[in-house]
N, C-alpha and C positions, 0 to 999 in steps of 0.2 A: 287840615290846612297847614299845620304845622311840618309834616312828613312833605306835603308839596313844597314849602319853602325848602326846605331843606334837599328836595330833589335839582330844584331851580339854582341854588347857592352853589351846591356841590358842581355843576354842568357849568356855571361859568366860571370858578376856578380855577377849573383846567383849560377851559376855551379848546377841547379837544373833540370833536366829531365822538359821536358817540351811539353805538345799538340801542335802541331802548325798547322797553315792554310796551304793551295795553297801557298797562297799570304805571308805569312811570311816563308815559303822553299826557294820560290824564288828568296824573298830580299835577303835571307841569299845567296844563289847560287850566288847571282850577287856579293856581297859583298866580297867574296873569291878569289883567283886565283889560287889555286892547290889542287886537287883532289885527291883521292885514292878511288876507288869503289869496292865494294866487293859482293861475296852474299853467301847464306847459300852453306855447302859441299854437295857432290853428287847434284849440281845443275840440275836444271831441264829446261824446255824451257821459264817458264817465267822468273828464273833466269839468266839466259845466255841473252835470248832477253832482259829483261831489262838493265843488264849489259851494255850489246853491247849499244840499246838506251840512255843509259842515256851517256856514252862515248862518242860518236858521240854529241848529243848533246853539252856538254859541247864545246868539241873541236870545234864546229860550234862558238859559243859563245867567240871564242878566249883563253878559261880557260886553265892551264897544267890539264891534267887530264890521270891519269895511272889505268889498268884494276889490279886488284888481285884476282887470286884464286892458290892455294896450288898445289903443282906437282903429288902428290897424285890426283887429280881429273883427272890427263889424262892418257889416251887419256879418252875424254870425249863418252860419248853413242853416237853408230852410227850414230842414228837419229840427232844429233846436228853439226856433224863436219863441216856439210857444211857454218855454221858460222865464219867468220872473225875472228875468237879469236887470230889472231896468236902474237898481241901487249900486250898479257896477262902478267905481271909479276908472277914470282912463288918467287920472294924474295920481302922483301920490298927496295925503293927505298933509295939510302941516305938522303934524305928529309923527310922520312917519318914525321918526329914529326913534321913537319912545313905542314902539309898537312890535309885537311877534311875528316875525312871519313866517306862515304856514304855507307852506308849497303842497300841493295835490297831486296825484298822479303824474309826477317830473322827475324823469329818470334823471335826467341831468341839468345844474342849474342856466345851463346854456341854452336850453330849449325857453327859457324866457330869457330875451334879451333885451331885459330895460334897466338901465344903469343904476338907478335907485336901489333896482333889489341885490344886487351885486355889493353892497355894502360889505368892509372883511370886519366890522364889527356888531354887524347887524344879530341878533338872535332869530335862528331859523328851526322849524319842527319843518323836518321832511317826511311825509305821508306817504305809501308807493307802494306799489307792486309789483314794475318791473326788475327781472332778475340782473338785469346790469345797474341797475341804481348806482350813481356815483358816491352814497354816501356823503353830500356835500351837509349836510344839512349841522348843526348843533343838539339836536337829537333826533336822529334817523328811525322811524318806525316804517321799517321796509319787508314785506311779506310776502313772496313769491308763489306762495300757495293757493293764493284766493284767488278767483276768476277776476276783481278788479278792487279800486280804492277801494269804492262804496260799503264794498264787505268788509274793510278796516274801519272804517268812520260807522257803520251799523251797530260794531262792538261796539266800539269807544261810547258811542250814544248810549248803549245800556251801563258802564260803565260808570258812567258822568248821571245817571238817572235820568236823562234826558226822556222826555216823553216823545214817544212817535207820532207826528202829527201828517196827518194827512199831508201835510206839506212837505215834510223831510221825509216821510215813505214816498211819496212821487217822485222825489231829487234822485232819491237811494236805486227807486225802480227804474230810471230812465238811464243811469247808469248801468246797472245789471244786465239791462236788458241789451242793449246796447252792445258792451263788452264783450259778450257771451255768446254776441251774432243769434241773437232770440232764444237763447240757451242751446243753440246746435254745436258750439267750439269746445273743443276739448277739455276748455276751460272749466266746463260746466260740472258739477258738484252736486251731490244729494245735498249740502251744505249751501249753495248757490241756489236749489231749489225750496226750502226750509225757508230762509230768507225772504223768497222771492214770495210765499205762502206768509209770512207775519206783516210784510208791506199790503199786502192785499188786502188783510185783516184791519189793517188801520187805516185805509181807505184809498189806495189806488185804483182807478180806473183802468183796468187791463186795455177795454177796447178802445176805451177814448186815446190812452196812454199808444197803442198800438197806429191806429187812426192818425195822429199828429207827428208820430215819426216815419211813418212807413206807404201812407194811402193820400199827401197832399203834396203829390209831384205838380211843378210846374209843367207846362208843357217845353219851355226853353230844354229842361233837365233831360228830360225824356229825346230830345230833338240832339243832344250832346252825349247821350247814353248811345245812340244809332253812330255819330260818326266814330266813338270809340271801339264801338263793336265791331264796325268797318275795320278800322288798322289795326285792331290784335295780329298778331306775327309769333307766330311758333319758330325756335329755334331748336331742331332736333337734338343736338349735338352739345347742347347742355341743359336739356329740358326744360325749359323759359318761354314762355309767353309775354308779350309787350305791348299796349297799348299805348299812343302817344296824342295828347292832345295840346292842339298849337293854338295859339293867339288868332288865328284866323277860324276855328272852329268854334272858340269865343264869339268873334263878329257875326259868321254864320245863319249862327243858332240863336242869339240873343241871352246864350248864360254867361253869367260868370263864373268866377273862379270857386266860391262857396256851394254849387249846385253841382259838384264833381265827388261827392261823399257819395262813397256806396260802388261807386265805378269799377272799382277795383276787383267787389265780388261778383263781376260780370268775366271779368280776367281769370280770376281764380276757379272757376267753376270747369271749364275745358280740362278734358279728361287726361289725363295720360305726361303732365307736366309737373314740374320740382319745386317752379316759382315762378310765382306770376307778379309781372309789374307795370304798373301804369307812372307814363311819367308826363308831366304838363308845366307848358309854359305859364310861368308866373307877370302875373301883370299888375302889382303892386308896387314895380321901383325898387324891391328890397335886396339884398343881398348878393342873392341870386336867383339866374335866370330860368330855373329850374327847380320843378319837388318832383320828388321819386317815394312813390308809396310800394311796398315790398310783401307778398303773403308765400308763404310756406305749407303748399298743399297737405303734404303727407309730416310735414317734420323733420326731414330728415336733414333739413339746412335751415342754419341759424342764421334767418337774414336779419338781424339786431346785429351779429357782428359785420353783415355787409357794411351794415348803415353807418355803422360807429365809421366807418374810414373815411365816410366825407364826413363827417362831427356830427352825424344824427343818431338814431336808437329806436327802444319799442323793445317789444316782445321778441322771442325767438320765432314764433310764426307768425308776426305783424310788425313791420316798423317802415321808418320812411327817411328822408334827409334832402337837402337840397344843393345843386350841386349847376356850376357853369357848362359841364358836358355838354357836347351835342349828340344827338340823338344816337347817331352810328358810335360815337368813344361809346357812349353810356352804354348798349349793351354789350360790347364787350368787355366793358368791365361786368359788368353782371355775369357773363356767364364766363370767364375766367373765374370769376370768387365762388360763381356756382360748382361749377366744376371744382373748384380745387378742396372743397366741402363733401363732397361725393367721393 
C-alpha cells in the first residue's frame, strides 16, 4: 500500500503524462477508492466488455466504481444488449472531481466527447492498445501487442488477485472474441488463445456467448445488410471498395443506425481490393453528417492514419471517423490517401 502511495504521489508531482507498467496501474488501482470508467463513443465489444470487466473487477476489490457512457450511445447495437450495462451512468456522478478516471480502449481523448471528462486537472489511467494512442492519459498503460484491452485488464486482474468470475471471464470473452473477428485477424495470438482457454474454464458460455452476438439478427438488419451489398463500388484504380448507406435506406428497411455493426465485413470480404469502406449517413444531429468506418485487407495501408485527418483513429487495419463529405469528395479522398500509401 505504501509503494502504491508512493507510486500515486510521485505521478502527481510532476502532473506529466506518463508510460507506465502492469505493475505500477495496479499500485495506482489499489491506492485509490473511487472510480469513474469510460470508453471511446459508438463503443464496440471490446469497449463494453472491458468496461463491464474492469467494473466488476474493481467492485470485487471493494473500490466505488461507476460505469460512464453518454445517452446518446443507447440503445446500444443489438449484438451487445445482452450485456449488464444497466448500472451505466449517462450523467456524471456528484463526486466526480474526487474520482479516477479510467478510459478503456480510447485511443484518443477526443473520441469521448463530454466535457466533464475533459477536466485539465482531472486524474486519468489510460488503458489501450491501439498503436496511435495519444498518450493523453496521467498514466498511460498502452500496448500495441495484444489483440485488444481485454488482454490488458485480464493481466491486471491476476495482478490485483482478483478472482475470475464467470462474470468478468464473459465481459473479458465478449471482448476477445469480438476484436479478433472470432479469433480469424491477425491479431490473434497463441496468447489470445490461452486466454481465451482460462475464460472458458471459469465459466464462459462459448455457444450461448456465440448465439447472442452473432445468430440474433433482426430482420430490419438483415433487410439493410441487402441494400448495402447492392451499392458496394469497386474503384480499380486505387483498389477500394465502398459501400454507402443513406437515410432513406434507414426509412426503407426500418433499421437504424445501431444495426450497421458487422456491415463492413461484407465490404471487406471482395477479393482483389486494398480497402474497403462503408460510409453512412448519421441521424443523430451530432456533429457530423457522416461515419466512415475503414478495413485494411491485406495491410499494406494504414487506414488509422487515413482516419487521423478528419480527427478519427483505430487500428492500422480497422478505424473509422466522421466527416461532412459527400459521397463523390469522400471517395476521392479515400483513394488519393489510398494511393498515396501504395
Amino acid at each position: 500500500m505504501e509503494a502504491a502511495r508512493q507510486v500515486t504521489e510521485a505521478v502527481a508531482a510532476t502532473a506529466e503524462p506518463k508510460d507506465a507498467s502492469l505493475e505500477e496501474v495496479a499500485q495506482d488501482l489499489r491506492a485509490s477508492d473511487r472510480f469513474l470508467l469510460t470508453t471511446h463513443e459508438g463503443p464496440d465489444g471490446d469497449a463494453l466488455g472491458s468496461l463491464l470487466a474492469m467494473h466488476q473487477i474493481l467492485t470485487q476489490l471493494g473500490k466505488d466504481s461507476v460505469m460512464f457512457l453518454a445517452a446518446k450511445e443507447f440503445p446500444l447495437p443489438v449484438e451487445y444488449r445482452f450485456l449488464p450495462l444497466e448500472e451505466v451512468f449517462h450523467e456524471p456522478p456528484a463526486d466526480v472531481v474526487d474520482r479516477t478516471l479510467v478510459f478503456l480502449d480510447c485511443g484518443n481523448i477526443d473520441r469521448m466527447p463530454v466535457g466533464f471528462l475533459h477536466r485539465g486537472e482531472a486524474r486519468i489511467l489510460n488503458i489501450d492498445h491501439h498503436h496511435d494512442n495519444t498518450r493523453f492519459g496521467t498514466l498511460n498503460l498502452v500496448d500495441t501487442e495484444v489483440s485488444c484491452t481485454a488482454e490488458i485488464l485480464f493481466e491486471l486482474a491476476k495482478l490485483l488477485g482478483a478472482e475470475l468470475t464467470p462474470g468478468i471471464a464473459g465481459a473479458l470473452y465478449v471482448a476477445l472474441i469480438t476484436d479478433t473477428g472470432r479469433f480469424m485477424y491477425e491479431n490473434t495470438s497463441a496468447d489470445t488463445h490461452r486466454m481465451a482457454a482460462e475464460l472458458i474454464e471459469a465459466g464462459v458460455d462459448v455457444h450461448d456467448t456465440y448465439r447472442r452476438l452473432y445468430e440474433r439478427v433482426p430482420i430490419e438488419k438483415l433487410r439493410l445488410v441487402g441494400h448495402a451489398i447492392e451499392r458496394i463500388e469497386r474503384f480499380p484504380d486505387c483498389n477500394l471498395a465502398a459501400t454507402y448507406i443513406s437515410t432513406d435506406d434507414y426509412a426503407e428497411t426500418g433499421a437504424s443506425e445501431v444495426l450497421t455493426e458487422g456491415i463492413i465485413d461484407h465490404v471487406r470480404a471482395l477479393e482483389g481490393i486494398e480497402v474497403a469502406a462503408m460510409i453512412r449517413d448519421k441521424t443523430d444531429g451530432g456533429h457530423a453528417a457522416r461515419k466512415v468506418s475503414l478495413r485494411s485487407t491485406v495491410g499494406r495501408v494504414d487506414v488509422s492514419a487515413i482516419a487521423r485527418k478528419h480527427g478519427g483513429g483505430g487500428h492500422l487495419r480497422a478505424a473509422g471517423f466522421s466527416t461532412d463529405l459527400e459521397y463523390p469528395e469522400l471517395v476521392k479522398f479515400l483513394c488519393d490517401e489510398v494511393r498515396a500509401q501504395l
